[in-house]
N, C-alpha and C positions, 0 to 999 in steps of 0.2 A: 619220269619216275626212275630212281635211282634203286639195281636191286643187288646184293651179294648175298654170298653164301658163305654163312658161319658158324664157328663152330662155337660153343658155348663153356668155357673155358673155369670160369669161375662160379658162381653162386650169382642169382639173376643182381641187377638188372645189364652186368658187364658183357658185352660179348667181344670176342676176337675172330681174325678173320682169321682163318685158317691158315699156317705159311705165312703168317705174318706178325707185324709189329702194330698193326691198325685196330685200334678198339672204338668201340660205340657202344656207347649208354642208353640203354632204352627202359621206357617208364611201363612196368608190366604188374596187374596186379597178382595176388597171389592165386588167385581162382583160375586167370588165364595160365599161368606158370602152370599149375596141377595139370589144368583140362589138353595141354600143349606135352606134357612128359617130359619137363623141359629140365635135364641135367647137366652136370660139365663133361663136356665132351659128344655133346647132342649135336648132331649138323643142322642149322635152321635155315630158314631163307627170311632175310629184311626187305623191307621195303622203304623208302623214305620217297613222298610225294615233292616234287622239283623245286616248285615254288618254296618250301617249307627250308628251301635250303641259303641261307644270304652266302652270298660272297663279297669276302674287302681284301681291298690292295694288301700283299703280305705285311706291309712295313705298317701297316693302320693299325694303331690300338686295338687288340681284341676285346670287346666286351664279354662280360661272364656270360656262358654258353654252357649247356651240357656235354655239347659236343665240338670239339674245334680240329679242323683236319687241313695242314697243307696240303696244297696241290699245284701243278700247274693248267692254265687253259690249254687245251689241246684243239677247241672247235668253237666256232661260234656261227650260230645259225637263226638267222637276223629275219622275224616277219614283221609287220607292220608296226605294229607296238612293244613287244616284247621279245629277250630275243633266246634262245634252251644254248648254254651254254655248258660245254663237257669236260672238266676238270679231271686232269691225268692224277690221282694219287701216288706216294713215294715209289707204292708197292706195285704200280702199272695199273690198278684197277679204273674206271672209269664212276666218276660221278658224277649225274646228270642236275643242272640247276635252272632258273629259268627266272630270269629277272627283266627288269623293264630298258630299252634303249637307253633311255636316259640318264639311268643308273652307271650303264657303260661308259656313255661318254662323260660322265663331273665324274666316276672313280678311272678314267684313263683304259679300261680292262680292255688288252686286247689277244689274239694269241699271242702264246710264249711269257704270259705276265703270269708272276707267283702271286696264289691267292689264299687266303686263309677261306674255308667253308665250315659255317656254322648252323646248328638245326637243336632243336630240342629233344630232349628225348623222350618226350610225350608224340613226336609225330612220325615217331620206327611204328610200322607193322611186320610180325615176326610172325612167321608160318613156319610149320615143321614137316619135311619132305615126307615122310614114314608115320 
């Protein structure tokens, strides 16, 4: 699970990370918005579930995504069938993803490969520290 701390920058559903240029898109309804206090300028904490996160070779077509984030691999950590792979963002943050071997070897992913990471924005969960 992939988690940062953000601050809320615009009117939902945008967030930005604090100190940065990195935004993500999260699908919230208005109820949770109200019951969360959630304004610009609110520091929150995201969560996105690993699996929920694909990765493709930088140079592969991106398909339409809510969310699309370079990165680099920084780790790959290889069990039986699947393997959690940890994608460095521009801004040094770490994003955790978790795809299958075989996915690795027909996309070539290995460390030091530029990856595009893509997730929806129905699968953020957004918690409010305060």
């Amino acid at each position: 699970m992939s988690c940062f701390y953000f601050l809320i920058t615009t009117a939902y559903p945008e967030l930005r990370l604090s100190n940065s240029n990195t935004i993500i898109n999260a699908s919230l309804t208005k109820q949770s918005s109200k019951r969360l206090h959630l304004t610009a300028g609110k520091e929150v904490l995201i969560l996105i579930k690993a699996p929920a996160i694909k990765l493709l070779p930088q140079q592969t077509t991106t398909p339409a995504a809510d969310n699309i984030i370079i990165g680099t691999v920084a780790d790959i950590e290889k069990d039986d069938k699947d393997s959690e792979l940890k994608v460095k963002l521009e801004d040094g943050l770490l994003l955790c993803s978790i795809i299958s071997n075989q996915e690795i070897a027909e996309q070539k992913i290995k460390i030091g490969s530029k990856v595009t990471a893509i997730f929806a924005a129905s699968q953020i969960i957004i918690a409010t520290l305060q």
